[in-house]
mmCIF file as Biopython writes it, N, C-alpha, C and O atoms, coordinates in Angstrom:
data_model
#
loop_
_atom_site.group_PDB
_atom_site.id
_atom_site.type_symbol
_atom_site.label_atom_id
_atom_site.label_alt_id
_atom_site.label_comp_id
_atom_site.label_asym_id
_atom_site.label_entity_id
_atom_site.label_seq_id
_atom_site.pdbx_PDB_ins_code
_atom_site.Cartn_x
_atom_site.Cartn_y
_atom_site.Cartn_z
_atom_site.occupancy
_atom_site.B_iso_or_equiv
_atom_site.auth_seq_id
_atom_site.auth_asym_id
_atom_site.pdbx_PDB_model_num
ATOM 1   N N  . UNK A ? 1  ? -14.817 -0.287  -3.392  1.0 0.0 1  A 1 
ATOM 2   C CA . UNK A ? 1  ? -15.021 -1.512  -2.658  1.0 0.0 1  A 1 
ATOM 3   C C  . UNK A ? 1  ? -16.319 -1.392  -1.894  1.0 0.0 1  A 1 
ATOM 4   O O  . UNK A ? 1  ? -16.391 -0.672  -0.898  1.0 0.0 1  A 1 
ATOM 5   N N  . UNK A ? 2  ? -17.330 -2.077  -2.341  1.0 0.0 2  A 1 
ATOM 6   C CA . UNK A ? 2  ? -18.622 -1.797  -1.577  1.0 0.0 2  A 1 
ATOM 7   C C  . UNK A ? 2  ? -18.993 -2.919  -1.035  1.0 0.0 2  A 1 
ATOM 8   O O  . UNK A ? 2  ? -19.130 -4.024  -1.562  1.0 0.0 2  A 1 
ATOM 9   N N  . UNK A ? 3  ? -19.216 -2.450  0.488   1.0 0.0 3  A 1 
ATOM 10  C CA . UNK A ? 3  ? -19.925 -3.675  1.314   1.0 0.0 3  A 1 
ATOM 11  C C  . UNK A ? 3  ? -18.215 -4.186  2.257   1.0 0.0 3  A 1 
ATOM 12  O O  . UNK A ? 3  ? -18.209 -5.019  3.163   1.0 0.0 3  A 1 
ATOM 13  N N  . UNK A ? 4  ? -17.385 -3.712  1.930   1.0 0.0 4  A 1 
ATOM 14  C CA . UNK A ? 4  ? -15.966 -4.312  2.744   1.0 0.0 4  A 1 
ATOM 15  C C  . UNK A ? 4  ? -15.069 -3.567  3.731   1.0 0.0 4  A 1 
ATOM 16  O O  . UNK A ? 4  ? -14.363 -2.800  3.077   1.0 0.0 4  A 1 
ATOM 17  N N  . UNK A ? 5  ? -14.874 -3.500  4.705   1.0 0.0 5  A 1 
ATOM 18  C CA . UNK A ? 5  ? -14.887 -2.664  5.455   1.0 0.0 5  A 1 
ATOM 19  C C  . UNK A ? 5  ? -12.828 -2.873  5.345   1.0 0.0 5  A 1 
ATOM 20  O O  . UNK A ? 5  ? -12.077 -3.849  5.364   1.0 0.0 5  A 1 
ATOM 21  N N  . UNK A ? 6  ? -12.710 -1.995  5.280   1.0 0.0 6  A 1 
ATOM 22  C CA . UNK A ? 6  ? -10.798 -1.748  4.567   1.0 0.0 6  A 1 
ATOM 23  C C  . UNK A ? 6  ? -10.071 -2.601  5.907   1.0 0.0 6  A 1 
ATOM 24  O O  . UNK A ? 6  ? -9.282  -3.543  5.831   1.0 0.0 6  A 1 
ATOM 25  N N  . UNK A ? 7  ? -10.640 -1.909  7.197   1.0 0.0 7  A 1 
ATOM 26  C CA . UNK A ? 7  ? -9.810  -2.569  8.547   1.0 0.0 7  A 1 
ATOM 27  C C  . UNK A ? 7  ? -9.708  -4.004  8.311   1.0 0.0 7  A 1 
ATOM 28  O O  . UNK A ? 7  ? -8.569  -4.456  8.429   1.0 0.0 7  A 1 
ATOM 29  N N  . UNK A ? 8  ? -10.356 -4.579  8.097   1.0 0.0 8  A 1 
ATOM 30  C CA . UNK A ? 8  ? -10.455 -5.886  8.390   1.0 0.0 8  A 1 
ATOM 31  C C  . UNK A ? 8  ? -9.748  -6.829  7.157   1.0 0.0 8  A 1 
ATOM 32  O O  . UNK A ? 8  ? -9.709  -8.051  7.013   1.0 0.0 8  A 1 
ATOM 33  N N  . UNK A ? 9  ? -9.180  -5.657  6.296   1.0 0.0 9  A 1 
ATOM 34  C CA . UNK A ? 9  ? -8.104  -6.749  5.320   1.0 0.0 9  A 1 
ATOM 35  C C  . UNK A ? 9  ? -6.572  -6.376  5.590   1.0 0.0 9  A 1 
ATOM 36  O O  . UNK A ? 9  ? -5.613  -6.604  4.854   1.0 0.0 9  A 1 
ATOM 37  N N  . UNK A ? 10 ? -6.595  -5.543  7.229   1.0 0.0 10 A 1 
ATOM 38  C CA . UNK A ? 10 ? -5.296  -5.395  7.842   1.0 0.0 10 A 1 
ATOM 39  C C  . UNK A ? 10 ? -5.431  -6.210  9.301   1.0 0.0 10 A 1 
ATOM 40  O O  . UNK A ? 10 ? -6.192  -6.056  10.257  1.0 0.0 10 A 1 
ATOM 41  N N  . UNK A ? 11 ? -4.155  -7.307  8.982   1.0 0.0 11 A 1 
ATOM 42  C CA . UNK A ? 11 ? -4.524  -7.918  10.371  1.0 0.0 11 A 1 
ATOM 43  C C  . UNK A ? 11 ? -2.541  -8.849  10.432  1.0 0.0 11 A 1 
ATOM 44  O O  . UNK A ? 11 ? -1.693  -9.184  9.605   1.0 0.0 11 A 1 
ATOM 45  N N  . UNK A ? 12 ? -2.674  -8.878  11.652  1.0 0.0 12 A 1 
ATOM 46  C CA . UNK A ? 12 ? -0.898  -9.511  12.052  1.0 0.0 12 A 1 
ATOM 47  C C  . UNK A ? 12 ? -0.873  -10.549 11.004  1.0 0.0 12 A 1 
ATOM 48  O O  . UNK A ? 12 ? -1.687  -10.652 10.086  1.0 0.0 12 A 1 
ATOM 49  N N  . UNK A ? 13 ? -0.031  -11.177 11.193  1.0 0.0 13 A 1 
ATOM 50  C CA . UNK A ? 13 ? 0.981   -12.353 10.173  1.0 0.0 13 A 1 
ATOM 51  C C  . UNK A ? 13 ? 0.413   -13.435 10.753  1.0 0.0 13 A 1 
ATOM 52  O O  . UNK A ? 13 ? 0.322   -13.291 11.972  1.0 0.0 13 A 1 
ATOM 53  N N  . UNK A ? 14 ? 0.000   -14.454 10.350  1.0 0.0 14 A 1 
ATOM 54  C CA . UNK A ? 14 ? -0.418  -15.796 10.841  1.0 0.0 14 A 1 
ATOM 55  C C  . UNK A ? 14 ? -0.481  -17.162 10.560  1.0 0.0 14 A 1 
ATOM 56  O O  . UNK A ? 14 ? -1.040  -18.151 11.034  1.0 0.0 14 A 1 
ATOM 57  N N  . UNK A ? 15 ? 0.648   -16.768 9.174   1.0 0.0 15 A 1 
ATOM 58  C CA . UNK A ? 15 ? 1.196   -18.389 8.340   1.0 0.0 15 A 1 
ATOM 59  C C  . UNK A ? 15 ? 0.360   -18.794 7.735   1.0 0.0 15 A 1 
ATOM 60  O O  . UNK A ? 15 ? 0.513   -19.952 7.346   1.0 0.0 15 A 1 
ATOM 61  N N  . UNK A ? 16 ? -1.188  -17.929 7.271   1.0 0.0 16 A 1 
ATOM 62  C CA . UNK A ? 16 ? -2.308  -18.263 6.109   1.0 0.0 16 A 1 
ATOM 63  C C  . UNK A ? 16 ? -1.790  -18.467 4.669   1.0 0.0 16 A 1 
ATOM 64  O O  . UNK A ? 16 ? -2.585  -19.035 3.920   1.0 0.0 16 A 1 
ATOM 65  N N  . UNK A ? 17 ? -0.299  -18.016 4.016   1.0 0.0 17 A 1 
ATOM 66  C CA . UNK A ? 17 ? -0.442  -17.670 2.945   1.0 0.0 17 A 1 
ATOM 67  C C  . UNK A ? 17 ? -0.645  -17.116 1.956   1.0 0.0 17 A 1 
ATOM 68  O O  . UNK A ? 17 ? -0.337  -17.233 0.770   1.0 0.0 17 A 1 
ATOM 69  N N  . UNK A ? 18 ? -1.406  -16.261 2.772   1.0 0.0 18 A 1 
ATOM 70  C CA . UNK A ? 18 ? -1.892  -15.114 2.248   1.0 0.0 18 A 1 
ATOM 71  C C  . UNK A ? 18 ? -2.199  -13.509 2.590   1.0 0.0 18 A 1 
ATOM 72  O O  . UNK A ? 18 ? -3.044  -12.631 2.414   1.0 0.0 18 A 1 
ATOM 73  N N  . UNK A ? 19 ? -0.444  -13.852 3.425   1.0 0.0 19 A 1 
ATOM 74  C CA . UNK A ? 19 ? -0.057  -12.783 4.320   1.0 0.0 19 A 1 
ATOM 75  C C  . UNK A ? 19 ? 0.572   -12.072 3.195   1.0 0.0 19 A 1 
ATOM 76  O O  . UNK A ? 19 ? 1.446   -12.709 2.607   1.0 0.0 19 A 1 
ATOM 77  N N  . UNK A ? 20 ? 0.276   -10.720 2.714   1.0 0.0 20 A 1 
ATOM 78  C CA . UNK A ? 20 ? 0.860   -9.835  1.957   1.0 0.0 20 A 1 
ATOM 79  C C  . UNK A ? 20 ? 1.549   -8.140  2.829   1.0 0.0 20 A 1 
ATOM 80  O O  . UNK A ? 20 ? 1.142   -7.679  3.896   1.0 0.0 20 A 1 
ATOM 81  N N  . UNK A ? 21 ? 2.478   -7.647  2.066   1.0 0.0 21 A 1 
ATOM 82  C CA . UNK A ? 21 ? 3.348   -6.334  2.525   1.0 0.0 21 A 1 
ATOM 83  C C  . UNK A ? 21 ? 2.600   -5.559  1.596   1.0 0.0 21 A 1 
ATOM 84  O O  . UNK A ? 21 ? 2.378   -5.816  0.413   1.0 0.0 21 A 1 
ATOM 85  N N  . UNK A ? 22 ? 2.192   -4.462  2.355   1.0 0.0 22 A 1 
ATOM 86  C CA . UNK A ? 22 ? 1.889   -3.577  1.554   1.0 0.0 22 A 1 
ATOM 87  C C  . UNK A ? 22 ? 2.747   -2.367  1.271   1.0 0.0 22 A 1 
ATOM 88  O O  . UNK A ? 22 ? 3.334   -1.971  2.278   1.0 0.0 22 A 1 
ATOM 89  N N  . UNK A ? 23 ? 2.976   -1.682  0.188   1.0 0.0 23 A 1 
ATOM 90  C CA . UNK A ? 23 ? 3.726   -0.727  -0.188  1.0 0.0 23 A 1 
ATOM 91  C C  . UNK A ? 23 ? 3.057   0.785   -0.612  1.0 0.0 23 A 1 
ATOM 92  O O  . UNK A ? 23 ? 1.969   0.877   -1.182  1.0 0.0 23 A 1 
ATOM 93  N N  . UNK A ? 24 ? 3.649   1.603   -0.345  1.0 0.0 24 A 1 
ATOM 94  C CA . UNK A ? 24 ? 3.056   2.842   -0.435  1.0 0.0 24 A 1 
ATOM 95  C C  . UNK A ? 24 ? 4.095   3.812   -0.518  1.0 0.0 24 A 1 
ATOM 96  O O  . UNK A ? 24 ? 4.989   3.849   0.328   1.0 0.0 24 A 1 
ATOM 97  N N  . UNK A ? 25 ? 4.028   4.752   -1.665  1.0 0.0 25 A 1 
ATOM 98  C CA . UNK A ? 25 ? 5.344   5.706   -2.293  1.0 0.0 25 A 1 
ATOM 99  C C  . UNK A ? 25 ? 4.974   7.297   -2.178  1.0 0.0 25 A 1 
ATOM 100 O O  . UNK A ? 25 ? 3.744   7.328   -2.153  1.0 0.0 25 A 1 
ATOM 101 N N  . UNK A ? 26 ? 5.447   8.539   -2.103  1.0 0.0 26 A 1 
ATOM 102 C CA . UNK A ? 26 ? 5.097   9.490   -2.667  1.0 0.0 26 A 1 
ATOM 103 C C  . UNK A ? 26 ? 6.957   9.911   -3.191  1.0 0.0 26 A 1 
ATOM 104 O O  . UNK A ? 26 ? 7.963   9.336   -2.777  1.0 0.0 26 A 1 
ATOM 105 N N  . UNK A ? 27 ? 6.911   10.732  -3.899  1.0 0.0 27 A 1 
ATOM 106 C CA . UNK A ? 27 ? 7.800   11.443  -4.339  1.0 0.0 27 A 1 
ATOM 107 C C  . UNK A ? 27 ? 7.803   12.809  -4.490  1.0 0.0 27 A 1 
ATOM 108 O O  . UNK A ? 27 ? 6.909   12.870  -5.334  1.0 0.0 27 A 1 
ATOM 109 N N  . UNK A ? 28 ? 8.140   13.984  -4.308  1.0 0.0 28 A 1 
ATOM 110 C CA . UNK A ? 28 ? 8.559   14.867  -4.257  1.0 0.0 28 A 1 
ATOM 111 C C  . UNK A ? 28 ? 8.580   15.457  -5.228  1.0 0.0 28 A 1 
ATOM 112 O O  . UNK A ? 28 ? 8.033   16.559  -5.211  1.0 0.0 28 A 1 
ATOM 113 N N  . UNK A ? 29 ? 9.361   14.874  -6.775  1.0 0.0 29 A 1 
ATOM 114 C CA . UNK A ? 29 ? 9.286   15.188  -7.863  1.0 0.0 29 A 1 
ATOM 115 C C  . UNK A ? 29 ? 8.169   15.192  -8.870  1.0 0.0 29 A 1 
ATOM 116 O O  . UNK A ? 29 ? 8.255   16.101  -9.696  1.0 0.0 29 A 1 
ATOM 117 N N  . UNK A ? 30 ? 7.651   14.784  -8.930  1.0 0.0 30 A 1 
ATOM 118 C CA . UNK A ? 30 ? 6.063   14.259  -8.747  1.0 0.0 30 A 1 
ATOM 119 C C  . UNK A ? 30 ? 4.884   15.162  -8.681  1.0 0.0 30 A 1 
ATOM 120 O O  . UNK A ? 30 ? 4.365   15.285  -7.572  1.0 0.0 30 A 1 
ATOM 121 N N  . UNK A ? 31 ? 4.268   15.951  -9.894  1.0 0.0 31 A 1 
ATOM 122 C CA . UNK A ? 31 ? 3.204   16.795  -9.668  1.0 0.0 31 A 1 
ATOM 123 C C  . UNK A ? 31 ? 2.200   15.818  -8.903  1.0 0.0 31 A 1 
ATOM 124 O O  . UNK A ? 31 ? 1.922   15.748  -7.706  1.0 0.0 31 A 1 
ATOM 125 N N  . UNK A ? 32 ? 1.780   15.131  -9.936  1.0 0.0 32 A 1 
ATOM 126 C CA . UNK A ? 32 ? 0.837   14.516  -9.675  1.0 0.0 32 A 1 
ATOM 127 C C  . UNK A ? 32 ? 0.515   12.988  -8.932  1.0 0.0 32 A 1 
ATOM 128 O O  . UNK A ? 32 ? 0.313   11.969  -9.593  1.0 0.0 32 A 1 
ATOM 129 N N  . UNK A ? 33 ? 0.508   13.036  -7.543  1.0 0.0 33 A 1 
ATOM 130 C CA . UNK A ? 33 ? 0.369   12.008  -6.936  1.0 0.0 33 A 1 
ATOM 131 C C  . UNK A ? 33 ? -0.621  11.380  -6.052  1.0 0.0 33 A 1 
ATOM 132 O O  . UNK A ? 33 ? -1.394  12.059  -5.376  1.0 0.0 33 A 1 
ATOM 133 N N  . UNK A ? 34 ? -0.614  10.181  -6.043  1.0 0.0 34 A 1 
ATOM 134 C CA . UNK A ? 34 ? -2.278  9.361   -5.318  1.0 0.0 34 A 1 
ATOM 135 C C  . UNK A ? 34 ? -1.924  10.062  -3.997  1.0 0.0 34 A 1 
ATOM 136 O O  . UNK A ? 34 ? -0.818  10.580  -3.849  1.0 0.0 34 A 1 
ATOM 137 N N  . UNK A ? 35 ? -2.981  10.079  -2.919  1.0 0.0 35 A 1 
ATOM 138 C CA . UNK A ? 35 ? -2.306  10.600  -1.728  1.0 0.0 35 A 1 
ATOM 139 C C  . UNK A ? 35 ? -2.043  9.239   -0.826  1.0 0.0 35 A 1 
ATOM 140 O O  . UNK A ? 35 ? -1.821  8.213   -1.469  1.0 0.0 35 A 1 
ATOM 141 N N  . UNK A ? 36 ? -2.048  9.183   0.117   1.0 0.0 36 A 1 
ATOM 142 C CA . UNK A ? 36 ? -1.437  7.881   1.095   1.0 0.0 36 A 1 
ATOM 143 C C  . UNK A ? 36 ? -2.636  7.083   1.075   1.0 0.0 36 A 1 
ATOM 144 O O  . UNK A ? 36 ? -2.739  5.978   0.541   1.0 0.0 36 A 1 
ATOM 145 N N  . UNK A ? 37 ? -3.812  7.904   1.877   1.0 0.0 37 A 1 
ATOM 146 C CA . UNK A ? 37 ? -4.845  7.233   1.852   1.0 0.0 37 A 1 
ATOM 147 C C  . UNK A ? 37 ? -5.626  6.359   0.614   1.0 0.0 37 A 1 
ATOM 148 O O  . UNK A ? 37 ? -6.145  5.263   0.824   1.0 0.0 37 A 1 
ATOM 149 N N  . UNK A ? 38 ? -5.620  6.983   -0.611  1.0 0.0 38 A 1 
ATOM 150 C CA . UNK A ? 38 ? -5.200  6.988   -1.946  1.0 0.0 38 A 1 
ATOM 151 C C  . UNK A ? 38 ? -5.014  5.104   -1.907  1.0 0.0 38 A 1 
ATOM 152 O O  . UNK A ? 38 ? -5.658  4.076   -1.697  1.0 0.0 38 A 1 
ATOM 153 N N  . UNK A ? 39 ? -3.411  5.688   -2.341  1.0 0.0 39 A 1 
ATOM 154 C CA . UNK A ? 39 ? -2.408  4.057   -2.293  1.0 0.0 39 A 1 
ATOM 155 C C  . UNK A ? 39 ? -3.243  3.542   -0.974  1.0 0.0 39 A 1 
ATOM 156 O O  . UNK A ? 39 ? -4.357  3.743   -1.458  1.0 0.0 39 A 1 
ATOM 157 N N  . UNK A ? 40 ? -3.532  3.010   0.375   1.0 0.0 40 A 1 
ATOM 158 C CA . UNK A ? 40 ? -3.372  2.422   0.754   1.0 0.0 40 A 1 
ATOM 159 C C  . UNK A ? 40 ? -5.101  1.568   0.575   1.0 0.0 40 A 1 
ATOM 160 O O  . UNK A ? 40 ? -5.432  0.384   0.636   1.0 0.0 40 A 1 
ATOM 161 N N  . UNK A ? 41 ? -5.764  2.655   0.373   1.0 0.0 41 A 1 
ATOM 162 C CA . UNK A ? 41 ? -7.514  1.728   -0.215  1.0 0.0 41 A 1 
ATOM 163 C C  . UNK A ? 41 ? -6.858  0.754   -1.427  1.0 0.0 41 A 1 
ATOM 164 O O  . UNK A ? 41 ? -7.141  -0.431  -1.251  1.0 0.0 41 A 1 
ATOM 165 N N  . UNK A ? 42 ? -5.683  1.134   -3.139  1.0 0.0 42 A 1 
ATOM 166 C CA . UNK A ? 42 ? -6.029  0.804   -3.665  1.0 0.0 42 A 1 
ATOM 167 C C  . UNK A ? 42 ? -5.116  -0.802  -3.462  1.0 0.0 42 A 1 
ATOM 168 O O  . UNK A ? 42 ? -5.248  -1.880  -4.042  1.0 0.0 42 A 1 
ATOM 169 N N  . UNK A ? 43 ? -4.346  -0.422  -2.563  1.0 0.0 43 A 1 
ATOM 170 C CA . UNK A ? 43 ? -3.230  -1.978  -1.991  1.0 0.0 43 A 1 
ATOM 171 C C  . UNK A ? 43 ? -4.707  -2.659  -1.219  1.0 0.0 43 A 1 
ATOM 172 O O  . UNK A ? 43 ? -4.872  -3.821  -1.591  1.0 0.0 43 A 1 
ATOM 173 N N  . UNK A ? 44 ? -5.186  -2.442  -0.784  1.0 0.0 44 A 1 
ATOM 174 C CA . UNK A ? 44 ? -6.328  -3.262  -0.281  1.0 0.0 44 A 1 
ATOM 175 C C  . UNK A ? 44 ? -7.271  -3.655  -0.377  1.0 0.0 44 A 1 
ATOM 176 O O  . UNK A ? 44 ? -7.898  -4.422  0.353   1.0 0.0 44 A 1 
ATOM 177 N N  . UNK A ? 45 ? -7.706  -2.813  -2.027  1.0 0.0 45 A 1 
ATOM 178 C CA . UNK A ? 45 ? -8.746  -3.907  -2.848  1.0 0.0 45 A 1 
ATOM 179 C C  . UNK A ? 45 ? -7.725  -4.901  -3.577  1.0 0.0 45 A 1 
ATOM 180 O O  . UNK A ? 45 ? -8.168  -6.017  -3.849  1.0 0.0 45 A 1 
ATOM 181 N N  . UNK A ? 46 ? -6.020  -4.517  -4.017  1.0 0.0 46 A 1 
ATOM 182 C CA . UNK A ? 46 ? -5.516  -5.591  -4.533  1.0 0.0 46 A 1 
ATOM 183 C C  . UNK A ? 46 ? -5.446  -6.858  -3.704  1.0 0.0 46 A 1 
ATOM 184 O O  . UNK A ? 46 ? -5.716  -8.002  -4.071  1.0 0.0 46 A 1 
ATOM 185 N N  . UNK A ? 47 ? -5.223  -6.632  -3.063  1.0 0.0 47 A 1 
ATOM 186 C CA . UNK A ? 47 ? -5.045  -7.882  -1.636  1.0 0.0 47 A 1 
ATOM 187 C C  . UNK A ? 47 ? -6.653  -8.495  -1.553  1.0 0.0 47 A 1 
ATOM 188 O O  . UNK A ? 47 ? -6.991  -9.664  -1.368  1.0 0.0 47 A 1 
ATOM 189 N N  . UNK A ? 48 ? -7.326  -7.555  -1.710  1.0 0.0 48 A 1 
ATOM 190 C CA . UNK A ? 48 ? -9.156  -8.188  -1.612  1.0 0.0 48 A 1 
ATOM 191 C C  . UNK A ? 48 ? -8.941  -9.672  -2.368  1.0 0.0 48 A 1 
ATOM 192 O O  . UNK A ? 48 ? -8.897  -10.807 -1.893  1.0 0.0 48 A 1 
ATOM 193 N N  . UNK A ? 49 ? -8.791  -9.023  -4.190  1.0 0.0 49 A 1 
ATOM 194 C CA . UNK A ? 49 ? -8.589  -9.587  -5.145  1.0 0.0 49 A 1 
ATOM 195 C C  . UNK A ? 49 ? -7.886  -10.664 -5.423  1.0 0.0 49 A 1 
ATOM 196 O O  . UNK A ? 49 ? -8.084  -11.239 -6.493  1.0 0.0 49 A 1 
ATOM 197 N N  . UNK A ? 50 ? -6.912  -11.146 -4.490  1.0 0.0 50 A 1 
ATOM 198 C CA . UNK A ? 50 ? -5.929  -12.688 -4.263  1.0 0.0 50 A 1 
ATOM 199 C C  . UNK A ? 50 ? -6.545  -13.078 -3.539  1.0 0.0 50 A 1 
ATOM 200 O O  . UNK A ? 50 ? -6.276  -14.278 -3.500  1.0 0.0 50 A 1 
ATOM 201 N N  . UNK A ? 51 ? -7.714  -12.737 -2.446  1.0 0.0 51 A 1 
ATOM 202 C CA . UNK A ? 51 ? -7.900  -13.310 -1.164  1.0 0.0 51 A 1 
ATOM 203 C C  . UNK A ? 51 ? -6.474  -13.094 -0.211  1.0 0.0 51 A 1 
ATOM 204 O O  . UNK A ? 51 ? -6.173  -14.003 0.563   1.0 0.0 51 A 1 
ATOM 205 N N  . UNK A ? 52 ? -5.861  -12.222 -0.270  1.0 0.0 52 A 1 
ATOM 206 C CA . UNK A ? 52 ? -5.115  -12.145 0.934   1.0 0.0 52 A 1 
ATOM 207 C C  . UNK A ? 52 ? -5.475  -10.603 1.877   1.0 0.0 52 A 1 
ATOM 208 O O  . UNK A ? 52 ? -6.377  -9.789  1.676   1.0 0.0 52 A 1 
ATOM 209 N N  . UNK A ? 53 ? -4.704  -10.602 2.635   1.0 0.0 53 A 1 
ATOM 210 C CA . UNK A ? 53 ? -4.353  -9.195  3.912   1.0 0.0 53 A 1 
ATOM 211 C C  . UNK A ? 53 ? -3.178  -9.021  4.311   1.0 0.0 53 A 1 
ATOM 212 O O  . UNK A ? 53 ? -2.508  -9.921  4.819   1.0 0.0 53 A 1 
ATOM 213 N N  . UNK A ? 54 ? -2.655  -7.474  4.076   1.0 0.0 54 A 1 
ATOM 214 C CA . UNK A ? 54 ? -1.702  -6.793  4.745   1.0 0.0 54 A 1 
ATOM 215 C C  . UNK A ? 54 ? -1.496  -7.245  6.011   1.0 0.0 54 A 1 
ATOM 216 O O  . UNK A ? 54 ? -2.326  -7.521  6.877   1.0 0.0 54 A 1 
ATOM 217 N N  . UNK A ? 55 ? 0.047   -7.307  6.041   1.0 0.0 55 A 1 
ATOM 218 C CA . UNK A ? 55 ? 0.334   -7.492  7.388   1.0 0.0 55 A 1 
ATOM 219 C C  . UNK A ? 55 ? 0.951   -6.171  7.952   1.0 0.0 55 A 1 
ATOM 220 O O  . UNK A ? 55 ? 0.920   -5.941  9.161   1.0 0.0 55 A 1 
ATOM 221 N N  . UNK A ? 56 ? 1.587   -5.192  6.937   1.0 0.0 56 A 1 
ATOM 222 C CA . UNK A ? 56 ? 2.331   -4.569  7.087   1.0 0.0 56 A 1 
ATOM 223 C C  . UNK A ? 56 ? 2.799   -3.418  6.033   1.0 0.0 56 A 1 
ATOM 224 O O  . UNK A ? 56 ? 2.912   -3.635  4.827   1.0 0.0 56 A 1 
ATOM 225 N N  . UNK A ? 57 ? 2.989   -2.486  6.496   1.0 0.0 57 A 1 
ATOM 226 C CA . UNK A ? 57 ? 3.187   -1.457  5.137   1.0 0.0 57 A 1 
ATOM 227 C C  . UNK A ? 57 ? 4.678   -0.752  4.973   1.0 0.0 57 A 1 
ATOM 228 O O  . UNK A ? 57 ? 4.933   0.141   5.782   1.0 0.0 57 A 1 
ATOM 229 N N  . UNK A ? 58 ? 5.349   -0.977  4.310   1.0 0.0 58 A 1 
ATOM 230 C CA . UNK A ? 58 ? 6.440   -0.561  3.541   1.0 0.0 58 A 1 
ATOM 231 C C  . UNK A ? 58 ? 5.840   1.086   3.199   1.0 0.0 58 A 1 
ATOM 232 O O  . UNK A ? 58 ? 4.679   1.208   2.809   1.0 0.0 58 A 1 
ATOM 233 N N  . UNK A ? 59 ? 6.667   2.224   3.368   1.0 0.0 59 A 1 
ATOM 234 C CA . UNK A ? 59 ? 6.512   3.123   3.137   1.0 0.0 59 A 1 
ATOM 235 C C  . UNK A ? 59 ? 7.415   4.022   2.898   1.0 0.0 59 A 1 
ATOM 236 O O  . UNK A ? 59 ? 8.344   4.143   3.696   1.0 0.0 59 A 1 
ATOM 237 N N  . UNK A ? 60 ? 7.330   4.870   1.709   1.0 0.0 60 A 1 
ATOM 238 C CA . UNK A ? 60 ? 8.881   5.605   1.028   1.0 0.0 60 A 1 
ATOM 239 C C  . UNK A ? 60 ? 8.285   6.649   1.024   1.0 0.0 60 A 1 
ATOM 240 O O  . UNK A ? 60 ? 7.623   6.783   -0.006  1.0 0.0 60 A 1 
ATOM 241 N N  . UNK A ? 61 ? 8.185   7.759   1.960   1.0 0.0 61 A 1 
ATOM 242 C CA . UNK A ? 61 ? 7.298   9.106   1.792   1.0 0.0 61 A 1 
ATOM 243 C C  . UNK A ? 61 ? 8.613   9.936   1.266   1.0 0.0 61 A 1 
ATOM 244 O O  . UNK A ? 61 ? 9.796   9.726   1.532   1.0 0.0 61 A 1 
ATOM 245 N N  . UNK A ? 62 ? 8.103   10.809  0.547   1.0 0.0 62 A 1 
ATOM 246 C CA . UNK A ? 62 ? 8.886   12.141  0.352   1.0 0.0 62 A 1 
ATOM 247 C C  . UNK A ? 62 ? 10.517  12.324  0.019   1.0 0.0 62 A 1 
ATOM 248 O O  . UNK A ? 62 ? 11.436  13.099  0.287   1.0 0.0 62 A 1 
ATOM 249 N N  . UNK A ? 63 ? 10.257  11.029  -0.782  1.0 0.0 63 A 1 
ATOM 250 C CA . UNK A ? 63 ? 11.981  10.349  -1.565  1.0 0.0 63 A 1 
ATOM 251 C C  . UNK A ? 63 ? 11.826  10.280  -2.743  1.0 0.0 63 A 1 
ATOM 252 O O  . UNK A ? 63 ? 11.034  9.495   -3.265  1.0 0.0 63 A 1 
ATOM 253 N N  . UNK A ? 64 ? 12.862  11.430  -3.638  1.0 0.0 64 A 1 
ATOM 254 C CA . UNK A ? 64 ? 12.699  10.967  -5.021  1.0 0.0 64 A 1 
ATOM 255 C C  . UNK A ? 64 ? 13.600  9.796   -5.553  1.0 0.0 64 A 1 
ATOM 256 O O  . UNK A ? 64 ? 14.681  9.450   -5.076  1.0 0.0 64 A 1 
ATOM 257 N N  . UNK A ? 65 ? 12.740  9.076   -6.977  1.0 0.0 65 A 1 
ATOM 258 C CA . UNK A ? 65 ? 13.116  8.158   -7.533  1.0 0.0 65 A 1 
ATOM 259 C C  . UNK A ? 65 ? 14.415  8.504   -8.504  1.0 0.0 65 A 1 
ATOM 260 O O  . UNK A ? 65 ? 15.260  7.619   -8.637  1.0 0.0 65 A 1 
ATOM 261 N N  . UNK A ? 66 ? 14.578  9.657   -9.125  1.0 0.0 66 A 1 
ATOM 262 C CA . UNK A ? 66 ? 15.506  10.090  -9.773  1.0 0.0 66 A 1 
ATOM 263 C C  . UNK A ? 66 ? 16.853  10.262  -9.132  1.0 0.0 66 A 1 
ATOM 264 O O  . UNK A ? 66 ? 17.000  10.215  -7.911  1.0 0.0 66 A 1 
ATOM 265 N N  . UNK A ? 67 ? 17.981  10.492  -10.112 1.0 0.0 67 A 1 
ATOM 266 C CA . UNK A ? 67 ? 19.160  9.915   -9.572  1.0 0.0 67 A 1 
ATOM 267 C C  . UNK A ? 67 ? 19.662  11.247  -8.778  1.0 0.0 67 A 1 
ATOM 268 O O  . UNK A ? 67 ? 19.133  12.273  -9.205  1.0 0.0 67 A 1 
ATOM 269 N N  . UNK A ? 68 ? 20.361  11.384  -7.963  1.0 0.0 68 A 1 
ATOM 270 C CA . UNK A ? 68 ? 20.982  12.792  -7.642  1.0 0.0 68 A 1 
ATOM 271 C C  . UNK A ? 68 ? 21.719  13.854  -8.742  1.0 0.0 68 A 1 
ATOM 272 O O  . UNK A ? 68 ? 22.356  13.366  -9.675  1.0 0.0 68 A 1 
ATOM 273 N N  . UNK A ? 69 ? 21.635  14.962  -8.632  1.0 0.0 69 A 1 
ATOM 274 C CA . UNK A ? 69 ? 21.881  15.938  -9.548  1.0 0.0 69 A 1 
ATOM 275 C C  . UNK A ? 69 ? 23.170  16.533  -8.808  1.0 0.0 69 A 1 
ATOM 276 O O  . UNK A ? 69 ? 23.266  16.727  -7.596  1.0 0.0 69 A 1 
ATOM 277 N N  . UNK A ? 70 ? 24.206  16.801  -9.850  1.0 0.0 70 A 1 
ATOM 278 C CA . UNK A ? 70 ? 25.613  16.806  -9.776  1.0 0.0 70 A 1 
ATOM 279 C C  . UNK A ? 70 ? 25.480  18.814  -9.388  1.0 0.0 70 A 1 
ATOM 280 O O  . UNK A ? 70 ? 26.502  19.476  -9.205  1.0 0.0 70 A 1 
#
């Protein structure tokens, strides 16, 4: 993202429409994973890309997706 400064596509809720949640995962099971910082640049060129901004981030750190083992 060149020329856009990341802060400024995080801002409160304000009934624009184009208020988006952002989400961000790691897993445990998981060699290979984006790191936080990672996910949270690439949720905020997606949001660039609609014209919207995070209001808020959903976050599942260090939870695997797989089912429990008996």
């Amino acid at each position: 993202m060149r020329g856009t400064d990341l802060n400024m596509l995080e801002r409160p809720y304000y009934g624009c429409g184009k208020c988006l949640l952002g989400v961000r995962r790691l897993s445990r099971m998981k060699l290979a994973t984006s790191s936080p910082e990672r996910q949270r640049e690439d949720v905020l060129v997606a949001a660039e890309a609609v014209g919207g901004h995070i209001i808020g981030w959903a976050d599942d750190w260090e939870v695997s997706g797989a089912p429990p083992t008996r």
